[in-house]
Steps between C-alpha positions, in 0.01 A plus 500: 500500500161323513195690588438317833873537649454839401094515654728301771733732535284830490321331780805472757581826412208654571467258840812608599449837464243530691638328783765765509254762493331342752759430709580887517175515679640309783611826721160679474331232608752442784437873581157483485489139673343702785320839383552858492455787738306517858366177475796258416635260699825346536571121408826290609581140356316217326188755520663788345605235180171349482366850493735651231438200292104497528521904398383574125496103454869515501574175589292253300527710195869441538526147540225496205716681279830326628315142409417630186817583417674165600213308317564694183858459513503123581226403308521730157651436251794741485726682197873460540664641845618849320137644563518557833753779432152685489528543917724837466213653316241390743698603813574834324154554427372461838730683659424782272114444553550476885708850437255663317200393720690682823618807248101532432398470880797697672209766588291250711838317636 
């Protein structure tokens, strides 16, 4: 394998990683789309999606990262199609990392 399919490859990984990760933000920032205690508010609709997707950035820093990703995977130069067996370790790992995040926090929660 040839450093830059492998540079290539390290890349999507990493890219695609994070968009999982990121995506597992998605239902906090629906949750917090409209604020905590007393002083919350309700939202319904088109409002309530514009809101949850405006919340920690969520929205353009997924499309960024979903770009990205497509970009590097249509554009870079790619190893043969047997790497992408790499996805079970990914999802594994973020499901443990999203795990261990709400093990540390089950006090606040």
């Amino acid at each position: 394998m040839k450093l830059r399919e492998l540079s290539s490859a390290a890349l999507l990984t990493l890219l695609q990683a994070a968009l999982i990760c990121w995506m597992m933000l998605a239902p906090f920032a629906w949750i917090l789309r409209d604020g905590l205690g007393p002083d919350s508010v309700e939202t319904h609709g088109l409002e309530a999606v514009v809101r949850a997707l405006t919340n920690f950035y969520w929205g353009p820093i997924l499309l960024a990262l979903a770009a990205a990703s497509w970009l590097c995977r249509t554009r870079a130069p790619l190893p043969d199609p047997g790497w992408e067996r790499r996805w079970v370790l990914i999802a594994s790992l973020g499901v443990l990392t999203v795990g261990a995040c709400f093990f540390m926090m089950r006090g606040t929660l």
